[in-house]
Residue frames relative to the residue before (quaternion, step in Angstrom):
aa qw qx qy qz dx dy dz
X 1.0000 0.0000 0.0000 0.0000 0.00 0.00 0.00
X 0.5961 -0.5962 0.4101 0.3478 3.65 -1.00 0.91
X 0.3500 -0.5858 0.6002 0.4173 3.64 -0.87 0.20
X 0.1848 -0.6206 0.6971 0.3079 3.84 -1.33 -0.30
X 0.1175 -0.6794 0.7104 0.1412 3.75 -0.93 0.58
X 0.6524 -0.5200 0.3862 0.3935 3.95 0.43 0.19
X 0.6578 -0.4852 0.3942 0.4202 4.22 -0.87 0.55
X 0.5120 -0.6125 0.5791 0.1654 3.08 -0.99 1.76
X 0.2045 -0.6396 0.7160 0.1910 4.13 -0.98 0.70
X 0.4437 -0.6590 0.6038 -0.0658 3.41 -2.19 0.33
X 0.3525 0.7356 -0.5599 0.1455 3.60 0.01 0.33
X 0.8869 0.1017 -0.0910 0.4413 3.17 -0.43 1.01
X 0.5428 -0.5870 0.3377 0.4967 3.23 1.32 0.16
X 0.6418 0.3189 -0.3405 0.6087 3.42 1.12 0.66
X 0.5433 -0.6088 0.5147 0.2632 2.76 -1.61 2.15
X 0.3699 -0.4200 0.8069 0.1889 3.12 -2.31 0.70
X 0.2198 -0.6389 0.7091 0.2019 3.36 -1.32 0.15
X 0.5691 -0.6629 0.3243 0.3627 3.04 -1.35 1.02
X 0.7647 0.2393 -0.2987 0.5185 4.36 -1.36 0.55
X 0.1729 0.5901 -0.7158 0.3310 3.61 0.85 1.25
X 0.6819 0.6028 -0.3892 0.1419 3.30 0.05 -1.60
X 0.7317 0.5393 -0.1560 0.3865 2.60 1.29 -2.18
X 0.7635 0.5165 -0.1682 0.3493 3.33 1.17 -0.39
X 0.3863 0.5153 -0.3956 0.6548 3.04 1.95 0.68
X 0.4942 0.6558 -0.4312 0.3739 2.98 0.77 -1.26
X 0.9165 0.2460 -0.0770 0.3060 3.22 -0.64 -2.15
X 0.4732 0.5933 -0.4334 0.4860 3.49 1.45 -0.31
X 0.7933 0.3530 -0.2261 0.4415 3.76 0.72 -0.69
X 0.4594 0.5386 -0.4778 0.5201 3.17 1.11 0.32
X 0.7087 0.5431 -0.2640 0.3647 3.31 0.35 -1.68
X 0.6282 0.5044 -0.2261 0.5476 4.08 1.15 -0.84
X 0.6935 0.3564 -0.3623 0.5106 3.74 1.09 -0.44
X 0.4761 0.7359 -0.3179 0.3616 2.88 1.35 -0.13
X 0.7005 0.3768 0.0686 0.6022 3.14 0.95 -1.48
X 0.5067 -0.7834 0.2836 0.2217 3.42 1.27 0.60
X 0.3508 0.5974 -0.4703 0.5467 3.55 1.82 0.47
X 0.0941 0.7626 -0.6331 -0.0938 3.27 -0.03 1.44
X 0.5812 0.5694 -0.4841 0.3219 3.88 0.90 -0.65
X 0.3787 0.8522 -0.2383 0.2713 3.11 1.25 -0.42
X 0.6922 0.4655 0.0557 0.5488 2.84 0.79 -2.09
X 0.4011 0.7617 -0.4511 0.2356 4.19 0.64 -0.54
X 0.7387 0.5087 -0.1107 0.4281 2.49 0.61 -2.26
X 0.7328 0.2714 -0.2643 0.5653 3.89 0.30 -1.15
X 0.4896 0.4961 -0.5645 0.4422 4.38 0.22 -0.37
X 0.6756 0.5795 -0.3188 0.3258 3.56 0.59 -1.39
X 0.6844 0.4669 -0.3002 0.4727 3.59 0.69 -1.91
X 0.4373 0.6646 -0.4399 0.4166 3.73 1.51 -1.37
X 0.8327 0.4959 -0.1743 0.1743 3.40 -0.15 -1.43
X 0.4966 0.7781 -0.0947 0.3728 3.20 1.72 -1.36
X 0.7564 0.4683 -0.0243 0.4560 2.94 1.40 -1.84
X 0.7916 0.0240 0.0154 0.6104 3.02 1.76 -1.36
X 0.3596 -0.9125 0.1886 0.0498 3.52 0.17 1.41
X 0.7744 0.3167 0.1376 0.5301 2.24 2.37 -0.63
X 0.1811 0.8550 -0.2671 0.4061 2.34 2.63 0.54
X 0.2369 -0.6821 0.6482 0.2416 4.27 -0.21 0.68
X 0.7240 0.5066 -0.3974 0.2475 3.24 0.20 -0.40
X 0.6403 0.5408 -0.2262 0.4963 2.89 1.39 -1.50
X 0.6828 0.4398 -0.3462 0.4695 3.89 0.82 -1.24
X 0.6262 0.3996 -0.4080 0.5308 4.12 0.40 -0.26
X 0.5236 0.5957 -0.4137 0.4470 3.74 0.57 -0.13
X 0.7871 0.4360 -0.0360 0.4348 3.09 0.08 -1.91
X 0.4799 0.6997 -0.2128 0.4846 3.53 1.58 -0.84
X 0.7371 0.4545 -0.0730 0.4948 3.44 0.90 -1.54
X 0.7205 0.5255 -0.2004 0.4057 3.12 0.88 -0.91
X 0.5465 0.5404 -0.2445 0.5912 3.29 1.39 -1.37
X 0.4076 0.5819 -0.4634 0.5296 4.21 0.60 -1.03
X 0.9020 0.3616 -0.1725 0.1606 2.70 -1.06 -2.36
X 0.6042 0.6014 -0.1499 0.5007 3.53 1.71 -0.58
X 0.5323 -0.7647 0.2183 0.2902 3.39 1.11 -0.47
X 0.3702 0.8458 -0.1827 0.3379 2.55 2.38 0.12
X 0.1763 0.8932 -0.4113 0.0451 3.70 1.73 0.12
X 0.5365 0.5336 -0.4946 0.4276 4.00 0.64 0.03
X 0.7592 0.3644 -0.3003 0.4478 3.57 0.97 -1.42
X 0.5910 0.5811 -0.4608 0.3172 4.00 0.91 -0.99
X 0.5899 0.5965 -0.4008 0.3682 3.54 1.63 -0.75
X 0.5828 0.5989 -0.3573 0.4171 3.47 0.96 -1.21
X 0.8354 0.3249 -0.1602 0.4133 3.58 0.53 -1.30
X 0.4838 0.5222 -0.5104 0.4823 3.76 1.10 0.34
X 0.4381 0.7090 -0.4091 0.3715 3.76 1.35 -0.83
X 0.6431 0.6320 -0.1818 0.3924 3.01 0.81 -2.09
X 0.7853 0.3593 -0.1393 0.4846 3.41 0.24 -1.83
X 0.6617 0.4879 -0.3631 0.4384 3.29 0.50 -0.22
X 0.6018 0.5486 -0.3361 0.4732 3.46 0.81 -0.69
X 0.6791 0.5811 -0.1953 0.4037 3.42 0.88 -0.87
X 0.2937 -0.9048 0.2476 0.1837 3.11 1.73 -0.28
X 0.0955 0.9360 -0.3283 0.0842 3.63 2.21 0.80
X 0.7181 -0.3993 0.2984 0.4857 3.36 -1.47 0.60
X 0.7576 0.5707 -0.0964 0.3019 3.34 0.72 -1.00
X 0.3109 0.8914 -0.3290 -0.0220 3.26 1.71 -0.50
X 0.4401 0.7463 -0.3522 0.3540 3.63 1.39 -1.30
X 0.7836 0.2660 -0.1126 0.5500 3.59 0.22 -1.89
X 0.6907 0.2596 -0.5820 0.3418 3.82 0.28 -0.10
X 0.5007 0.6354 -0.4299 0.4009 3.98 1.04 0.40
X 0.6213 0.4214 -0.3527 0.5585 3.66 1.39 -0.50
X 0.7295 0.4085 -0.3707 0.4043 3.94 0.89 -0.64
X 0.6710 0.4591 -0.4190 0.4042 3.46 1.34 0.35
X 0.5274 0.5887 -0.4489 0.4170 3.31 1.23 -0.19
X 0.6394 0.5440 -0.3510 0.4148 3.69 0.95 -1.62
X 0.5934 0.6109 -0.2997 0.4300 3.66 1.13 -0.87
X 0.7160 0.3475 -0.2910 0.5309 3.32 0.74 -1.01
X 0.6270 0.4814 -0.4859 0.3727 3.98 0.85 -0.61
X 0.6562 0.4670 -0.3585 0.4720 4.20 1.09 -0.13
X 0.4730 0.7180 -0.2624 0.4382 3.43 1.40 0.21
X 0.0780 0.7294 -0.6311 -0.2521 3.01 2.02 -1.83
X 0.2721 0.6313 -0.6678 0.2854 3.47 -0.02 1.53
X 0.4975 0.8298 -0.2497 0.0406 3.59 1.11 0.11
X 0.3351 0.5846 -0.6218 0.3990 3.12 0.92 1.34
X 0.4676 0.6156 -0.3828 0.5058 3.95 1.40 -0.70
X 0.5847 0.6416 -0.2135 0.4483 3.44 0.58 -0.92
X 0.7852 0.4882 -0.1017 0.3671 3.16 0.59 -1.13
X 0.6585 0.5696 -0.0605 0.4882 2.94 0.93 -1.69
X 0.8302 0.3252 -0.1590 0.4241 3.48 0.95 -1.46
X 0.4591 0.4436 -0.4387 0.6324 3.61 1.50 0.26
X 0.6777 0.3521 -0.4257 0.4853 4.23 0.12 0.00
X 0.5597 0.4688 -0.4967 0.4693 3.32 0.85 0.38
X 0.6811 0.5111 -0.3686 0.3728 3.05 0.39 -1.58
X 0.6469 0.5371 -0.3427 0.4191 3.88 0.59 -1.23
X 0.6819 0.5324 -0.3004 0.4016 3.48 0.87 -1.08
X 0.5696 0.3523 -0.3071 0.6761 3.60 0.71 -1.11
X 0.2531 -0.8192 0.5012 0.1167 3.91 -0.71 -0.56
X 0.0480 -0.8892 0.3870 -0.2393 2.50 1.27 2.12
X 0.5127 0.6807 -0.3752 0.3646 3.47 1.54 -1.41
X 0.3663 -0.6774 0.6261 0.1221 3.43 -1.47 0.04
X 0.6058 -0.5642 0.2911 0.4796 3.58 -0.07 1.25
X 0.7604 0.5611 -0.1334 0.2987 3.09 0.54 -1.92
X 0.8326 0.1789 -0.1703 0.4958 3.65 1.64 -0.54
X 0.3950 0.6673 -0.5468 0.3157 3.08 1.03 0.66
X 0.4205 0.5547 -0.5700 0.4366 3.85 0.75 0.06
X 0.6056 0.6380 -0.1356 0.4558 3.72 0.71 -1.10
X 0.6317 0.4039 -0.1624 0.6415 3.56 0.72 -0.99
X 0.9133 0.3056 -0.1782 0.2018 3.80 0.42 -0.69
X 0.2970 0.5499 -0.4276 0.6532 2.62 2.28 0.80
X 0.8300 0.2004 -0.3998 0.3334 3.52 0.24 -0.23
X 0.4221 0.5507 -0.5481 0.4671 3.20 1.04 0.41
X 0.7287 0.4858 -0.2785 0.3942 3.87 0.25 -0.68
X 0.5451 0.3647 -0.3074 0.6895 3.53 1.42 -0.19
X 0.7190 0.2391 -0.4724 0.4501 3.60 -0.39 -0.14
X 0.7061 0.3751 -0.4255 0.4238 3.96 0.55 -0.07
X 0.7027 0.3386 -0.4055 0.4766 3.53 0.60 0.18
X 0.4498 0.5163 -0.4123 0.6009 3.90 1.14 0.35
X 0.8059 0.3236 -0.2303 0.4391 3.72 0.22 -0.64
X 0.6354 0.3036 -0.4410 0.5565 3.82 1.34 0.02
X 0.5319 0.6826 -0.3920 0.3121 3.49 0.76 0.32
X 0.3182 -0.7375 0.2931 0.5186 3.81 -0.17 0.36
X 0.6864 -0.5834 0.4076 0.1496 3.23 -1.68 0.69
X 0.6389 0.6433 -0.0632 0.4172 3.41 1.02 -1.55
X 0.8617 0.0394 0.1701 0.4765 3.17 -0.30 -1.99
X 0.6103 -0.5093 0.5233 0.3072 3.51 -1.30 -0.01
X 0.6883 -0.4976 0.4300 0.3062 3.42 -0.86 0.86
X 0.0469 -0.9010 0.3786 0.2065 3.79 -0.03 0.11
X 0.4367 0.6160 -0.4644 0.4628 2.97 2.26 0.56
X 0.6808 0.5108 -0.3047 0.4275 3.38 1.09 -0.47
X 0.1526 0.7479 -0.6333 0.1277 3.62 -1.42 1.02
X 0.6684 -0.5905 0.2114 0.3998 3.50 -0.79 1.63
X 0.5292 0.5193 -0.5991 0.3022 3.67 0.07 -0.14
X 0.6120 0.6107 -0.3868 0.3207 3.89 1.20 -1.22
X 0.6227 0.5799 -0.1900 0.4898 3.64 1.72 -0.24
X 0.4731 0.7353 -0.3226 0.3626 3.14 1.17 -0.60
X 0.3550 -0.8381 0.2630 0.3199 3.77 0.22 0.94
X 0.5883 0.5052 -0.4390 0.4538 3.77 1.17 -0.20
X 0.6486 0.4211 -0.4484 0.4483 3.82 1.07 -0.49
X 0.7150 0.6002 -0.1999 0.2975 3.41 0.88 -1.23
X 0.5897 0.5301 -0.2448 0.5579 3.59 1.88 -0.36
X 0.5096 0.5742 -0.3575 0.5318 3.72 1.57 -1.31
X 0.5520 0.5864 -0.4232 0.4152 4.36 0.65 -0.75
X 0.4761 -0.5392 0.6493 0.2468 3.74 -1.05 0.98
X 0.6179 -0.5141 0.4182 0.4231 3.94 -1.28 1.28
X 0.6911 0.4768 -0.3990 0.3685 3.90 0.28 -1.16
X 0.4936 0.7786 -0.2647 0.2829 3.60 1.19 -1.05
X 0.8122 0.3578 -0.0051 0.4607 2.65 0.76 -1.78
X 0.5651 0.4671 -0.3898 0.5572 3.53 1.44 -0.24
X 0.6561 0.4703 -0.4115 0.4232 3.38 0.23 -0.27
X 0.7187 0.3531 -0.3317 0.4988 4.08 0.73 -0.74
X 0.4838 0.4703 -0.5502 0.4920 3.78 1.21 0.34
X 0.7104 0.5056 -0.2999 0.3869 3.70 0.52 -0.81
X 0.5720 0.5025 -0.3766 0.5277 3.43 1.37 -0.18
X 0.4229 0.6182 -0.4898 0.4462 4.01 1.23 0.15
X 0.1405 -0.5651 0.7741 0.2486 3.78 -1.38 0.51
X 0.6637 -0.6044 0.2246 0.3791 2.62 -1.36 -0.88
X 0.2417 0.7989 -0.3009 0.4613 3.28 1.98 1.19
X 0.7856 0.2370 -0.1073 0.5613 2.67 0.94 -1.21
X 0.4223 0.5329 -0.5079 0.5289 3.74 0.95 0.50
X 0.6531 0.2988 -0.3573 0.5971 3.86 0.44 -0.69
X 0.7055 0.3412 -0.4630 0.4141 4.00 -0.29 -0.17
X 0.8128 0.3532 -0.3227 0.3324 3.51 0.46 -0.18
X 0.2972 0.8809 -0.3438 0.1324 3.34 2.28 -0.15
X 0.2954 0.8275 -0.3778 0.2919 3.36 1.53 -0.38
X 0.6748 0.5141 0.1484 0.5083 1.84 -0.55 -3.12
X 0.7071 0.3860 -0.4531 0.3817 4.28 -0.52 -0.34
X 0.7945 0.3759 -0.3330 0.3414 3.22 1.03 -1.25
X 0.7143 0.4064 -0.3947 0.4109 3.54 0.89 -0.18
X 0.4398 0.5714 -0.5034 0.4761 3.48 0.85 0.95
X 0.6984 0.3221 -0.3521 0.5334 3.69 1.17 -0.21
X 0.4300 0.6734 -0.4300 0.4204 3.19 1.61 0.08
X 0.6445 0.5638 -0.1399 0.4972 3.66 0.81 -1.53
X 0.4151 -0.6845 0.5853 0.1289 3.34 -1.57 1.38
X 0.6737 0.5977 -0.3855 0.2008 3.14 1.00 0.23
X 0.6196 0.4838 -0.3479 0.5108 2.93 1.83 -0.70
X 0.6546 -0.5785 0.3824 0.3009 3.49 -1.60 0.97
X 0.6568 -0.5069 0.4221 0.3654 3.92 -0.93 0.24
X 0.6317 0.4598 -0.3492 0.5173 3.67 0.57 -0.46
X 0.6909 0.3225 -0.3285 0.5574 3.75 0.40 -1.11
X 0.6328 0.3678 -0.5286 0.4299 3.94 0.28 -0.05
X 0.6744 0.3012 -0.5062 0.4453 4.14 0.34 -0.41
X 0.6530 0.3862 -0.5825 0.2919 3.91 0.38 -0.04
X 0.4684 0.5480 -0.4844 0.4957 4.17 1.02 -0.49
X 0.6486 0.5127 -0.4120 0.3830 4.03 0.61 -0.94
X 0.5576 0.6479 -0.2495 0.4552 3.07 1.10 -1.34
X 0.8255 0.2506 -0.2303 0.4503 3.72 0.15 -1.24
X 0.3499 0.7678 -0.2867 0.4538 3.27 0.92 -0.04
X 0.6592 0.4442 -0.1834 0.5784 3.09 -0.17 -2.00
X 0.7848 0.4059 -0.1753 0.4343 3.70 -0.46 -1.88
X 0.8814 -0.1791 -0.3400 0.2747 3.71 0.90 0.64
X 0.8043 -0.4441 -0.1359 0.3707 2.30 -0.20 2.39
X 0.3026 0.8844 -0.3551 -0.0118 3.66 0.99 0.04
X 0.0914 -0.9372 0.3317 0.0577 3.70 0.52 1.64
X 0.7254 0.4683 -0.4656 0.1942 3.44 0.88 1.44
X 0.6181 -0.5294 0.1476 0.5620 3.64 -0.39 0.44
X 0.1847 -0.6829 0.6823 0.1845 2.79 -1.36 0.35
X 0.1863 -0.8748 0.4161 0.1641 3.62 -1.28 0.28
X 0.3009 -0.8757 0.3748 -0.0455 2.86 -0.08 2.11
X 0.0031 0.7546 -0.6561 -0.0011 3.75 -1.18 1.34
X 0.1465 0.7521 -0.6386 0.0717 3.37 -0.70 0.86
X 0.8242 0.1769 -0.0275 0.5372 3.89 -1.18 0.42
X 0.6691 -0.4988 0.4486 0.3198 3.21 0.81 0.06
X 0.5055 0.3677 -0.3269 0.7088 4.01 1.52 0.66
X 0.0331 -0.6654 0.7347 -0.1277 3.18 -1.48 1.34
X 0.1596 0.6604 -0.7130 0.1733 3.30 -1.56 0.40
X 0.6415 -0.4912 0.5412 0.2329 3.46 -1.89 0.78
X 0.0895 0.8159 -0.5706 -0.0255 3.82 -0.49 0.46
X 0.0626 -0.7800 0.5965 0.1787 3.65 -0.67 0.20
X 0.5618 -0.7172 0.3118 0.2697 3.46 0.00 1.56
X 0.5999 0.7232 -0.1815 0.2902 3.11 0.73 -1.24
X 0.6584 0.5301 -0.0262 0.5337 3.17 1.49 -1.50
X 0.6890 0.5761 -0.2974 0.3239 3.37 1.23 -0.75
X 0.2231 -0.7040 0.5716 0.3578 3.99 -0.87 0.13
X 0.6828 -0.4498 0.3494 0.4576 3.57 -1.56 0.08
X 0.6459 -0.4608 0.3893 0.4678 3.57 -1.34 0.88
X 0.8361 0.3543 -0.2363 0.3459 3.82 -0.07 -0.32
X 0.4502 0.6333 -0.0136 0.6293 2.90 1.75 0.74
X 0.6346 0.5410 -0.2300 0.5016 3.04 1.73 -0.37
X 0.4840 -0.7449 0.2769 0.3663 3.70 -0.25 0.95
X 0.4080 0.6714 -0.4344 0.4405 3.83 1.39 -0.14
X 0.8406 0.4563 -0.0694 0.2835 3.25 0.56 -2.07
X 0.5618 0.2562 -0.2944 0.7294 3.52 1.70 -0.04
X 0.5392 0.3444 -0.6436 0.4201 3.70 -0.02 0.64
X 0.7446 0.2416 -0.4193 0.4598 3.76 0.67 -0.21
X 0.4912 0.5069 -0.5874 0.3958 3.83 0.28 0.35
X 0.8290 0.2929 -0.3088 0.3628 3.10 0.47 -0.64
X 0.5423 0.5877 -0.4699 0.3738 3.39 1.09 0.28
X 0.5209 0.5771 -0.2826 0.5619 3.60 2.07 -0.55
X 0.6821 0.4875 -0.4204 0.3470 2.95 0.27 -0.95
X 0.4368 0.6291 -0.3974 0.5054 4.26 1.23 -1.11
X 0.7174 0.6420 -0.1656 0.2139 3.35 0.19 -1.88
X 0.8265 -0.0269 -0.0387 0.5609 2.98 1.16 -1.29
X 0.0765 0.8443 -0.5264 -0.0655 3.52 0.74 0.67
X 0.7876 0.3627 -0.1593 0.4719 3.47 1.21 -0.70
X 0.6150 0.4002 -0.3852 0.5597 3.34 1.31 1.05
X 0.0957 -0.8965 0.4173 0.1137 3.80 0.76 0.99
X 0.5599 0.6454 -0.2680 0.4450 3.53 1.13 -0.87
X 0.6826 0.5243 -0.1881 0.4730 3.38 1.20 -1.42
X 0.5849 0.5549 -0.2784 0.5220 3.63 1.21 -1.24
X 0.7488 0.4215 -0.3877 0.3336 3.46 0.61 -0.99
X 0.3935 0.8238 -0.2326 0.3353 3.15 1.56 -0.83
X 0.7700 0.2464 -0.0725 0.5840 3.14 -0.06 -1.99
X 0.6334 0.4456 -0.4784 0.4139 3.97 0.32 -0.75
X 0.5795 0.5231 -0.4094 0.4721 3.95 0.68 -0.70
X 0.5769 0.5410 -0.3839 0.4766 3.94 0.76 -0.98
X 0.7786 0.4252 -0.3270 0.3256 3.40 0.09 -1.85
X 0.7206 0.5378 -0.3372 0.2790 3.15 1.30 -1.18
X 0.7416 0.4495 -0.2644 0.4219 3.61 1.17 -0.42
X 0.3546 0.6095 -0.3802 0.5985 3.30 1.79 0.57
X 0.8037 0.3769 -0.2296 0.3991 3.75 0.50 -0.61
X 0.6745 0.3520 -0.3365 0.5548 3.32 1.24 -0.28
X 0.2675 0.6545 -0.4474 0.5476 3.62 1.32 0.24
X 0.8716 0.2962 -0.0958 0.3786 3.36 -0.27 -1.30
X 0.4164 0.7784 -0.4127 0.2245 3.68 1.36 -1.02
X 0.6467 -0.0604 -0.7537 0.1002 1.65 -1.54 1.94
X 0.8266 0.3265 -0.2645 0.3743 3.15 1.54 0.17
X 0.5764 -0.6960 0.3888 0.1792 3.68 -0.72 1.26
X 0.6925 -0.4050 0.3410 0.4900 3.70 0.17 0.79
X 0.2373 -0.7801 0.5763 0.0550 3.66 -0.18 0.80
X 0.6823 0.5494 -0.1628 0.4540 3.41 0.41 -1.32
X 0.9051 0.2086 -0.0544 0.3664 3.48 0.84 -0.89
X 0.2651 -0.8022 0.3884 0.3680 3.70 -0.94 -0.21
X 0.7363 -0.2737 0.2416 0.5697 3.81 -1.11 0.15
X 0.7890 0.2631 -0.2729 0.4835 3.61 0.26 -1.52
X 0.5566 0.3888 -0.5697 0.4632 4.03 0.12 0.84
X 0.6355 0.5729 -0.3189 0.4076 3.47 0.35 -1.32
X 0.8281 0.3546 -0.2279 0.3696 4.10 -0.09 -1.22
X 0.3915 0.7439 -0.2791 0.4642 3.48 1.96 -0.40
X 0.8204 0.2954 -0.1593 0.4630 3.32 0.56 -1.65
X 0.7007 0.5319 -0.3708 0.2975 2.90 0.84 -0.86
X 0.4919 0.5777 -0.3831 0.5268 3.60 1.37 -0.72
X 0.4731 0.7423 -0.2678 0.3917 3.49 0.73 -0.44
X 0.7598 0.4332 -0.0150 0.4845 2.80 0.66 -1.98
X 0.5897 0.5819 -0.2931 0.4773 3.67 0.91 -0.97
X 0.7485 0.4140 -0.2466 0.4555 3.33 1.00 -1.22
X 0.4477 0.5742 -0.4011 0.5558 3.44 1.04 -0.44
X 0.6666 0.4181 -0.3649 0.4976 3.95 0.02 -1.13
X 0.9375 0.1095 -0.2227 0.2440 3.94 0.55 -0.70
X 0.7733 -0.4759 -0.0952 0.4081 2.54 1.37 2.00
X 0.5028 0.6104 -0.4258 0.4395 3.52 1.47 0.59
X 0.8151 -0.4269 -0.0503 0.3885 3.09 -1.28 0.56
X 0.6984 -0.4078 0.4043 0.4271 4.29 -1.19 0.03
X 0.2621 -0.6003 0.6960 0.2940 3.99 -0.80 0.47
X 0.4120 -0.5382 0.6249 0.3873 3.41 -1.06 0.75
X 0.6526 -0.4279 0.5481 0.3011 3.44 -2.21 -0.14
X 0.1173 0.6912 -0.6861 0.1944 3.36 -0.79 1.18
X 0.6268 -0.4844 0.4335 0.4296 3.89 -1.42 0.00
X 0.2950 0.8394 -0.2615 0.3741 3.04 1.54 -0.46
X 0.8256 0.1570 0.1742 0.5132 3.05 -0.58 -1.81
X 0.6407 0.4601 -0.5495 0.2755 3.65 0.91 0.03
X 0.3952 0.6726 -0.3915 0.4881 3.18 2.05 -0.92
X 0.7433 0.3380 -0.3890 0.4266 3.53 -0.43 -0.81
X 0.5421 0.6160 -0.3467 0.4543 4.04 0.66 -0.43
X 0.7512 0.3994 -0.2148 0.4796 3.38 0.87 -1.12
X 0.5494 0.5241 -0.3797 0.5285 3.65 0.83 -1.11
X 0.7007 0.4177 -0.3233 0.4796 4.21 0.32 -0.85
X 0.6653 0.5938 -0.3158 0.3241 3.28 0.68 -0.64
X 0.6685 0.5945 -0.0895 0.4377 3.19 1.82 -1.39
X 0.6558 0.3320 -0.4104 0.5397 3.22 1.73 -0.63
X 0.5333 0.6166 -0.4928 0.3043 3.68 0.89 -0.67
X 0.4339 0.5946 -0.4602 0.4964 3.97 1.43 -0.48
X 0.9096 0.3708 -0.1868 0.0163 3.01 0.12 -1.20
X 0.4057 -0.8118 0.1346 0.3978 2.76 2.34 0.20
């Protein structure tokens, strides 16, 4: 009896054999994986050819095309995936928005995150997420567009005036940057995250503006007492960082049947990580880190004390610092 190996495919008049796909497939998974996204193009692509319409392949190839710098096409193909309407739809809606926020498409931005809220597509769990970028793309888009502020000039950067500024102060004259005046002052920004004087929050929002244009030189970054060369450019948004969704999602398991709590401790982690941006708890891993902190939440609603550990003193300090900040 004949074997059957399954329906011979075609592309171009030339036979595919059958588990090509799958083998682009996983070969390009396995390279995004491993963070070789330029890597991955070439086989996402052949991936794609075969199956045009493949969610897997188009959120793949998406990511990669992002992670590369490629932000005209990653738009074209989130379109794609999105249209398709995939198990997954939520995150390929956050990798088109982040896509469109490196575009400086942000009136799109806007608009398409007041929908989502309106129809009530968000998930509990990411709408904290959704409303930071909704609040940055509306204060970027009433902001002017064109020219540089003309109240502003580089002394206002200058790190003894720019530290002497009350924490709100100083967020607000970063927020008066387009993106003109973020590249003229890229200098002057980086040695303000350079400088022990400025506080740790106003360095991840300079990282932040930075990063988002394209700034490619190191910068040297001390926070908590961790330091390290960064080159903004390279960096992804604080929620986004591969520590900070290994513990959401290790919470999120944890408490599926305690939503209040989830929001809780995700709201903590999340203002712990942009605290720290660019780095993710050094000292520790996901399955220590989402423990205590759940811990901690419960402690806040009156169950039992976390003992002292390095742990929980870190998390003590980071609260303390915002409770400084009023």
């Amino acid at each position: 009896m004949r074997k059957k190996y399954g329906k011979l495919q075609k592309k171009d008049n030339v036979i595919v054999f059958p588990g090509t796909f799958e083998r682009l497939l996983a070969e390009g998974l396995q390279l995004v994986g491993d963070f070789k996204y330029a890597d991955s193009l070439e086989l996402l692509e052949q991936a794609l050819s075969l199956e045009p319409d493949h969610p897997n392949v188009l959120g793949a190839y998406a990511f990669a095309l992002y992670e590369t710098g490629n932000f005209k096409k990653a738009k074209e193909i989130c379109k794609r995936l999105l249209q398709l309407g995939p198990p997954h739809y939520i995150e390929a809606m956050e990798l088109y928005l982040t896509t469109l926020i490196q575009l400086r498409e942000f009136e799109e931005v806007r608009t398409t995150i007041a929908a989502l809220f309106e129809e009530g597509h968000i998930p509990e769990e990411r709408k904290e997420r959704f409303r930071h970028l909704l609040g940055m793309s509306e204060r970027i888009t009433t902001a002017p567009v064109s020219e540089i502020d003309p109240d502003l000039d580089s002394s206002l950067f200058e790190v003894d005036r720019f530290s002497a500024l009350h924490n709100m102060e100083q967020e607000q004259l970063l927020m008066r940057l387009n993106t003109e005046g973020i590249q003229e002052y890229s200098g002057q920004l980086a040695a303000l995250v350079e400088h022990e004087k400025v506080p740790a929050i106003t360095k991840t929002i300079i990282l932040l503006q930075l990063m988002q244009s394209g700034y490619d030189e190191l910068v040297s970054v001390n926070k908590f007492g961790y330091e390290g060369d960064i080159a903004p450019f390279q960096l992804s948004e604080p929620d986004e960082m591969p520590k900070f969704t290994q513990c959401m999602t290790l919470a999120v398991e944890r408490l599926e049947k305690d939503p209040s709590k989830e929001e809780m401790v995700a709201d903590l982690l999340f203002r712990h990580a942009f605290a720290m941006y660019p780095f993710e708890w050094p000292d520790f891993e996901p399955d220590e880190i989402v423990p205590v902190y759940i811990g901690y939440v419960e402690q806040l609603l009156g169950g039992p004390e976390v003992p002292h550990n390095e742990l929980k003193d870190f998390i003590e300090r980071i609260e303390m610092m915002y409770y400084e900040r009023g």
